[in-house]
C-alpha positions as CSV (number, residue, x, y, z in Angstrom):
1,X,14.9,-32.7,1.4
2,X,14.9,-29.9,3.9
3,X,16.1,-26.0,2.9
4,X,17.9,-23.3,4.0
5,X,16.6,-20.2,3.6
6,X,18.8,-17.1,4.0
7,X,17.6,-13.4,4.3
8,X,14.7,-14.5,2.0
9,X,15.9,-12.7,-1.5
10,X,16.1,-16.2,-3.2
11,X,14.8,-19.5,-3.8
12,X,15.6,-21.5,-0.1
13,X,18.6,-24.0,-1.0
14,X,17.2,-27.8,-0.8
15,X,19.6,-29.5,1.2
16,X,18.9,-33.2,2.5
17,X,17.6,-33.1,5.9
18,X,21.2,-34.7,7.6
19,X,23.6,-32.7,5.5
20,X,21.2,-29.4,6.8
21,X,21.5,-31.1,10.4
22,X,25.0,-30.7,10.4
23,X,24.9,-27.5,8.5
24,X,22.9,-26.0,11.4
25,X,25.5,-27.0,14.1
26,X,28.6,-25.4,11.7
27,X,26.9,-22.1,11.0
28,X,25.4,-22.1,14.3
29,X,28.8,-22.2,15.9
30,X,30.5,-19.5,13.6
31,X,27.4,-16.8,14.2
32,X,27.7,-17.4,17.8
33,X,31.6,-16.2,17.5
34,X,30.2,-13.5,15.6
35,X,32.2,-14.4,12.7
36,X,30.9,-13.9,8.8
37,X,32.2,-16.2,5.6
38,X,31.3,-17.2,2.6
39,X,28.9,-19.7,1.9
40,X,29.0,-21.3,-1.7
41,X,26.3,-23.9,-3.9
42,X,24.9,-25.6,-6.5
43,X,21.4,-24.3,-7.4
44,X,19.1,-26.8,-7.7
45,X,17.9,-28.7,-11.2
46,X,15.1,-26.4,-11.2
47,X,16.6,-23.5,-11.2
48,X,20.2,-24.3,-12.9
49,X,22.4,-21.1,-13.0
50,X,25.9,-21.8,-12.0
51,X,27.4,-21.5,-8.3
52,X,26.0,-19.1,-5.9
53,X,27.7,-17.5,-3.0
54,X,26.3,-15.8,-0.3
55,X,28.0,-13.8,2.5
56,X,26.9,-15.3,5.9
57,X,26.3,-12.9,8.7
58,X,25.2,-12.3,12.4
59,X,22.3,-10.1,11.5
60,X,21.0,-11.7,8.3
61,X,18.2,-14.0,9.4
62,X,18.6,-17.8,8.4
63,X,16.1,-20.4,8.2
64,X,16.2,-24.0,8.4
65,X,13.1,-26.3,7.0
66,X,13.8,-30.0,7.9
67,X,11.5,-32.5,6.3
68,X,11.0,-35.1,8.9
69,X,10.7,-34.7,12.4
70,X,12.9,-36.5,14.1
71,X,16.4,-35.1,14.6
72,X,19.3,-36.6,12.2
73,X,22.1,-38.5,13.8
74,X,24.8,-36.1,14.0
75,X,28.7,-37.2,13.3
76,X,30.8,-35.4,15.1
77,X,33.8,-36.5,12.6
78,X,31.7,-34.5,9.5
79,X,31.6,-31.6,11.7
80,X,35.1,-31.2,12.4
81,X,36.1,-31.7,8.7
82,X,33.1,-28.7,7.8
83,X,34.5,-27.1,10.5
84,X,38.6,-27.4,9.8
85,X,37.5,-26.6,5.5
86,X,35.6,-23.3,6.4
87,X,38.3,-22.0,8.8
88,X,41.2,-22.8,6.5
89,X,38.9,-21.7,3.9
90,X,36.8,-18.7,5.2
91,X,34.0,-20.6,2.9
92,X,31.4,-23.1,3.7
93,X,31.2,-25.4,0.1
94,X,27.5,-27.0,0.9
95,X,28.5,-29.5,-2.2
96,X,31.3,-30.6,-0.7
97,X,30.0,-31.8,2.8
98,X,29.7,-35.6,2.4
């Protein structure tokens, strides 16, 4: 289970290591462009509280913690569905990724 960890004013969000693989590559991709959205998840069972949102931006710093090593196997397919749902959307639902 890897994490994200965004601007460092929460809890990083656990996210298994090839959903944050392809994560990276999506948000990666939109902050190059220099283009902010939302960014929306489930809290963990530890820390149960609803849905949180967060505003993703150029100058925020983001960190990504993977768990193993080796690099996941990226599909190209999942990354144009994240990728076609956050432009239509202008939000990134981490959830809903599969």
């Amino acid at each position: 289970m890897g994490k994200l960890e965004y601007n460092s004013s929460r809890p990083p969000i656990e996210i298994d290591d090839v959903t944050l693989a392809h994560l990276k590559i999506v948000i990666a991709t939109k902050l190059r462009r220099q283009e902010s959205f939302m960014m929306t998840w489930l809290p963990s069972d530890k820390n149960p509280v609803g849905r949180l949102t967060a505003w993703v931006h150029p100058s925020i710093p983001l960190i990504l913690a993977f768990d193993e090593p080796k690099v996941a196997r990226i599909d190209a397919a999942r990354i144009a569905r994240m990728m076609e749902s956050l432009n239509a959307h202008g939000e990134l639902l981490i959830d809903q990724m599969a």
